[in-house]
MMTF fields as JSON, N, C-alpha, C and O atoms, coordinates in Angstrom:
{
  "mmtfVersion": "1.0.0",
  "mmtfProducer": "UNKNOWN",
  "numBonds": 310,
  "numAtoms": 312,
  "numGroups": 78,
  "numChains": 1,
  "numModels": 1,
  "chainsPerModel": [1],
  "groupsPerChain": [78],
  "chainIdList": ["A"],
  "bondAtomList": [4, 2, 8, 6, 12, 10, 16, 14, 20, 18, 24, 22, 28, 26, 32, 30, 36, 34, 40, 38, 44, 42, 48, 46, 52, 50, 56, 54, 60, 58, 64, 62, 68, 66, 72, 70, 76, 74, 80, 78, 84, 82, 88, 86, 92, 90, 96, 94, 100, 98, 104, 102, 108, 106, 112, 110, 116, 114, 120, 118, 124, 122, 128, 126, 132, 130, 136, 134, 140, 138, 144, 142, 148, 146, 152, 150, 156, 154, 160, 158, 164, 162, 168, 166, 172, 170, 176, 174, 180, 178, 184, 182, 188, 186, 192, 190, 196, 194, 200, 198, 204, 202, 208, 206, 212, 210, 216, 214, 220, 218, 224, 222, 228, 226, 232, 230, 236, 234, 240, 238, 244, 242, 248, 246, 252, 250, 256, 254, 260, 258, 264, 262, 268, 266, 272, 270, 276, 274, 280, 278, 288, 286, 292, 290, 296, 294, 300, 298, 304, 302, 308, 306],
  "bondOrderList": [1, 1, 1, 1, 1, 1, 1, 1, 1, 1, 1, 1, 1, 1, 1, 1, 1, 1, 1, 1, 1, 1, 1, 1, 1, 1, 1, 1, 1, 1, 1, 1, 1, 1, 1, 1, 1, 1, 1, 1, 1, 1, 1, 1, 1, 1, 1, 1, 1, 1, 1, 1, 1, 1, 1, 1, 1, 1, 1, 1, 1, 1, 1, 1, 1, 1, 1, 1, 1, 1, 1, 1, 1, 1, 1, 1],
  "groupList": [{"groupName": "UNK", "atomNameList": ["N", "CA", "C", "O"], "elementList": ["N", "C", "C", "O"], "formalChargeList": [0, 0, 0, 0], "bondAtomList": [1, 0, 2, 1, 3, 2], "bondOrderList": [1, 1, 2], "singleLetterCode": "X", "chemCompType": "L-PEPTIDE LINKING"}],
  "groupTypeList": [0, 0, 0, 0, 0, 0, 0, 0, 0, 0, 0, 0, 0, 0, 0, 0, 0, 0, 0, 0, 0, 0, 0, 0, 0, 0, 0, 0, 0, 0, 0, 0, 0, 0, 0, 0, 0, 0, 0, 0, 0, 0, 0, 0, 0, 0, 0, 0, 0, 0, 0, 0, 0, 0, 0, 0, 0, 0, 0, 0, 0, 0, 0, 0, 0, 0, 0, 0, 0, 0, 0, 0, 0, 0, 0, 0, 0, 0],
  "groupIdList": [1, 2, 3, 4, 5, 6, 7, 8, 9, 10, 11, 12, 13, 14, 15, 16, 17, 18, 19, 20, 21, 22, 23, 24, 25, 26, 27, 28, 29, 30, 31, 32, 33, 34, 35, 36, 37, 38, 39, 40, 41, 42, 43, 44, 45, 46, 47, 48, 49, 50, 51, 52, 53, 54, 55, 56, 57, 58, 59, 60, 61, 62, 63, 64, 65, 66, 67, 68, 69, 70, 71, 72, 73, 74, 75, 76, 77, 78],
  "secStructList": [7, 7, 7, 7, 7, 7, 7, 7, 7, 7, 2, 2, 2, 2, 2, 2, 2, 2, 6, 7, 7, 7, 7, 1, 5, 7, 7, 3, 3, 7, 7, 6, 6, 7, 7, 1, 5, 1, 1, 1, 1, 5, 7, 7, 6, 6, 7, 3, 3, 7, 7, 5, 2, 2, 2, 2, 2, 2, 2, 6, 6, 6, 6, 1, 7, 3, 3, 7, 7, 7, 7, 7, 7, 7, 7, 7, 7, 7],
  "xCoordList": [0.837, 0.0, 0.894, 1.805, 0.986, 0.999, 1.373, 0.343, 2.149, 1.484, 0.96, 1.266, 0.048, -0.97, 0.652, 1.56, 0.293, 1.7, 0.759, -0.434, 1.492, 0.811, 1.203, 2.254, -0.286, 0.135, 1.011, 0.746, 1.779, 2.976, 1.763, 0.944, 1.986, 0.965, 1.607, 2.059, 1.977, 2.513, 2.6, 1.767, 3.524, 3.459, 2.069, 1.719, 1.348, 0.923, -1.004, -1.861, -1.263, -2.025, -1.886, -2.856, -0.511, -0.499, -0.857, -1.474, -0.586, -1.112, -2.651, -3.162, -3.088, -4.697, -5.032, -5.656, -4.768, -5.082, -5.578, -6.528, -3.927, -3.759, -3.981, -3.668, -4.709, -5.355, -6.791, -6.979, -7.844, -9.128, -9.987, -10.067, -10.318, -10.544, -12.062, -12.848, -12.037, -13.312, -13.911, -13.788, -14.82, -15.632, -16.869, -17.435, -17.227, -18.087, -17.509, -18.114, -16.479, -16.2, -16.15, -15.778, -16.755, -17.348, -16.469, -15.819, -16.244, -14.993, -16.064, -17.217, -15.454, -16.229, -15.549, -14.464, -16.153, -15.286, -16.238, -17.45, -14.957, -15.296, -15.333, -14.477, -16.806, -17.538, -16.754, -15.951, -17.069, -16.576, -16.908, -16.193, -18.553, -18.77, -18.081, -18.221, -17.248, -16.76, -15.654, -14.945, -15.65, -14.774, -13.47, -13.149, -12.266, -11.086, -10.574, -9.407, -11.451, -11.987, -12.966, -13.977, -12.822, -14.066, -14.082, -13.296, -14.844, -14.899, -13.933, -13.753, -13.096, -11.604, -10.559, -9.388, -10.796, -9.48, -9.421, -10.453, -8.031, -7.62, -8.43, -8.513, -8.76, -9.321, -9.676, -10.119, -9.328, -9.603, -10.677, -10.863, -11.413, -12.29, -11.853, -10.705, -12.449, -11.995, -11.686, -12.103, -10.676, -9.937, -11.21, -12.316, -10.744, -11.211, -11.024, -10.012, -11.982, -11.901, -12.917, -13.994, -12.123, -13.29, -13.483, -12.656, -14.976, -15.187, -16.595, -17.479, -16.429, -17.732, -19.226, -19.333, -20.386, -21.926, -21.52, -21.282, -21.577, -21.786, -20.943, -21.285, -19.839, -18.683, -19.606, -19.761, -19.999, -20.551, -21.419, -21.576, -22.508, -23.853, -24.101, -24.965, -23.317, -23.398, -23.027, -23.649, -21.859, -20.871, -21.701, -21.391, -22.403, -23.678, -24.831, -25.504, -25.345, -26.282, -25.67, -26.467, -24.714, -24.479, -23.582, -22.594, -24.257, -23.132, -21.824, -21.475, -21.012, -19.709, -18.667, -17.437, -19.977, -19.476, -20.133, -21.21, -19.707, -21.118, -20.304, -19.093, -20.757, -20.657, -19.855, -20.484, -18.597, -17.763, -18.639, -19.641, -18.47, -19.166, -19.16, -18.14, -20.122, -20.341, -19.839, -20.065, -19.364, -18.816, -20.334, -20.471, -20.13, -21.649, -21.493, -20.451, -23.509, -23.011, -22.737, -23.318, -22.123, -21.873, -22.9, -23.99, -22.506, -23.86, -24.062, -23.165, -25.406, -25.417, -25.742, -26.921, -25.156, -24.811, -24.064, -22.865, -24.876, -24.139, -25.271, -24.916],
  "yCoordList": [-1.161, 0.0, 1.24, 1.047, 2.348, 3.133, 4.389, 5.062, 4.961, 6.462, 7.15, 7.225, 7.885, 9.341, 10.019, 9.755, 11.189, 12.298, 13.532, 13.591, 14.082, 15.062, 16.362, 16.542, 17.386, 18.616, 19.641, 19.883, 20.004, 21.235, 22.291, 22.543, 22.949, 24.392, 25.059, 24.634, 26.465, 27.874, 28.071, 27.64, 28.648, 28.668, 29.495, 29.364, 30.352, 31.304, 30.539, 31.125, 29.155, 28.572, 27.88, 27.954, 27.011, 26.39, 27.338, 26.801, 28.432, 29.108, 29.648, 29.888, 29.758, 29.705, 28.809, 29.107, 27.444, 26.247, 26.264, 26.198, 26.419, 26.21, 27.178, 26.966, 28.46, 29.862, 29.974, 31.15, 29.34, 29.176, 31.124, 32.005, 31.009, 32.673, 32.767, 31.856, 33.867, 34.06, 35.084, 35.952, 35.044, 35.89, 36.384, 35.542, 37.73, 38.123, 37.367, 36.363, 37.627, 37.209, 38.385, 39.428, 38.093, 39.347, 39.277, 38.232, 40.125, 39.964, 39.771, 40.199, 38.994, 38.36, 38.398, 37.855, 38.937, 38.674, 37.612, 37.485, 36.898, 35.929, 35.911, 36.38, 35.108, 35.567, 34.67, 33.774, 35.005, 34.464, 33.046, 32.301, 32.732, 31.183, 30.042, 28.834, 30.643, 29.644, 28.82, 29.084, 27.721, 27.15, 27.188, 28.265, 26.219, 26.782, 26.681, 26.955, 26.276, 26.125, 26.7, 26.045, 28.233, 28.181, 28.174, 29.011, 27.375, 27.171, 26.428, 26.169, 25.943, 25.098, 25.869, 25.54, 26.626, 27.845, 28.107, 28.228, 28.242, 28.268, 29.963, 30.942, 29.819, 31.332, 31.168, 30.238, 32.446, 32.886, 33.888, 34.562, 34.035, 35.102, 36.476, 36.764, 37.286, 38.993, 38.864, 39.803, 37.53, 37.7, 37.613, 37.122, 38.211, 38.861, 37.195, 36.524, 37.075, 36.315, 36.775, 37.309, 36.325, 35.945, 35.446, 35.266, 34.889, 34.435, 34.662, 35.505, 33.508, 33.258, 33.029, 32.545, 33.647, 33.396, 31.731, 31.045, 31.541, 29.655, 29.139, 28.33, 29.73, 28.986, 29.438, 28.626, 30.72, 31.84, 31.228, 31.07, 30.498, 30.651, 29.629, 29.905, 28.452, 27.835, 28.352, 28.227, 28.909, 29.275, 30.805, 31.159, 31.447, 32.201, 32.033, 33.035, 30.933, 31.075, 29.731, 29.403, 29.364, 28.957, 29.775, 29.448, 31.175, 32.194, 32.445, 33.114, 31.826, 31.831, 32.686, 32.698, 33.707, 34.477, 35.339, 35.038, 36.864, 38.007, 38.909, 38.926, 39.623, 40.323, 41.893, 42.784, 42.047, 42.949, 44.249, 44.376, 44.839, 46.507, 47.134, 46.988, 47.918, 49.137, 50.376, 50.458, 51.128, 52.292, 52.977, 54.193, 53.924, 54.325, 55.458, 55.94, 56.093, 57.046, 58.39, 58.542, 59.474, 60.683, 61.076, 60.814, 61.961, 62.859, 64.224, 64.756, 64.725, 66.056, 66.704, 66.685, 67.061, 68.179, 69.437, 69.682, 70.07, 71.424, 72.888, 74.021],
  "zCoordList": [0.0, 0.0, 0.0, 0.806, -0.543, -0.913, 0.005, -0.036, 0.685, 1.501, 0.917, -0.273, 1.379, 0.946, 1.384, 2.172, 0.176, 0.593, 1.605, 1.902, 1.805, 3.142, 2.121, 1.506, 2.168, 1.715, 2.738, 3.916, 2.188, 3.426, 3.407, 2.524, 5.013, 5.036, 5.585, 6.649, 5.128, 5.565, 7.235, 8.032, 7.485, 8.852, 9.465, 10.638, 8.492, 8.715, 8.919, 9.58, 8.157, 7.988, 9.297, 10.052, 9.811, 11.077, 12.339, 13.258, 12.432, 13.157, 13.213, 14.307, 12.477, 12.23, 12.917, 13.935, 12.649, 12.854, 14.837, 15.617, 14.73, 15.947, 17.24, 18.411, 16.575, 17.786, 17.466, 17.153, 17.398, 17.201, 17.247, 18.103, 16.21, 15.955, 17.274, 17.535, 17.736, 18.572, 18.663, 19.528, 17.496, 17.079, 18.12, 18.816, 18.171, 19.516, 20.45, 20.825, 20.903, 22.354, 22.849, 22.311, 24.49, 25.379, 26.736, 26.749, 27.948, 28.474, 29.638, 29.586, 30.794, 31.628, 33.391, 33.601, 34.294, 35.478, 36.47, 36.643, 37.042, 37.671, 38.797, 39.546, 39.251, 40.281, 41.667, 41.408, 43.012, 43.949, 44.405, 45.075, 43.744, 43.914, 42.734, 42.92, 41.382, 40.968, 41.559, 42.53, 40.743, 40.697, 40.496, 39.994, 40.736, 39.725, 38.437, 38.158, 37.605, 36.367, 35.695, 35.443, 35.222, 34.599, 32.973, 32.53, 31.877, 30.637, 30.226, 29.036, 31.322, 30.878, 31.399, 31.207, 31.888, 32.126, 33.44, 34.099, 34.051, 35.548, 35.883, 35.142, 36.821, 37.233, 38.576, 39.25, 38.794, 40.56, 40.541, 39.528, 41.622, 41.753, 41.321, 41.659, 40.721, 40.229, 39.131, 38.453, 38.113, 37.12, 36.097, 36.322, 34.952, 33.885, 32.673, 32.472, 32.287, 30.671, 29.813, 30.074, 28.21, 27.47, 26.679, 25.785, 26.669, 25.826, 25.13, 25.284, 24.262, 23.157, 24.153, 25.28, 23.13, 24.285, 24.555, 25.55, 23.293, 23.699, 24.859, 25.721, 24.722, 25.796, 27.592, 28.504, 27.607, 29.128, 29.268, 30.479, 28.449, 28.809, 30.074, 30.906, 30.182, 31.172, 32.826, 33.881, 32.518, 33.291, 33.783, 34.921, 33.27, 33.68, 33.951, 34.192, 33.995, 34.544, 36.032, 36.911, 36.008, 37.451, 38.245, 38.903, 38.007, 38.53, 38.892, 39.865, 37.987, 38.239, 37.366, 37.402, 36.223, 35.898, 35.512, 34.997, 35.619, 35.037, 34.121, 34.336, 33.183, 32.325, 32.676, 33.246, 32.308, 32.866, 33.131, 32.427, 33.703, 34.164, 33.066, 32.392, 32.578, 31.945, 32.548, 33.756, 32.141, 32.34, 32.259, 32.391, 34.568, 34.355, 33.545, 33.101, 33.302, 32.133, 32.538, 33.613, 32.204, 32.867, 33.074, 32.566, 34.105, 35.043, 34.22, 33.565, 34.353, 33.277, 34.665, 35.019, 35.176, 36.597, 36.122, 36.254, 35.629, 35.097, 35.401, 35.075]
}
């Protein structure tokens, strides 16, 4: 039998490959009842991630993570 030959790919293609693009990803701080795992990723309470809805949606609604702060809006005090 035969080998299949392997096509060569650009370094620039292996890297694609290998950093998974994450489109609408939203930045996320982590709450004090998680775990030390949240979505797969080491995290302590306060630290900041993000990710994709699909990846949060679990990991939000078992409160272990909420949606970074909005900047409140300025005051019209003039």
């Amino acid at each position: 039998m035969a080998k299949a030959s392997r096509a060569k790919s650009s370094p620039a293609e292996t890297a694609a490959v290998g950093a998974p693009v994450e489109t609408g990803a939203k930045t996320y701080v982590v709450t004090e009842t998680a775990p030390p795992r949240v979505a797969g990723k080491r995290v302590k309470a306060g630290d900041t991630i993000t990710l994709t809805d699909d990846q949060a949606r679990a990991e939000l609604l078992a409160l272990h993570i909420r949606p970074e702060a909005v900047e409140p809006p300025a005051s019209n005090d003039a």
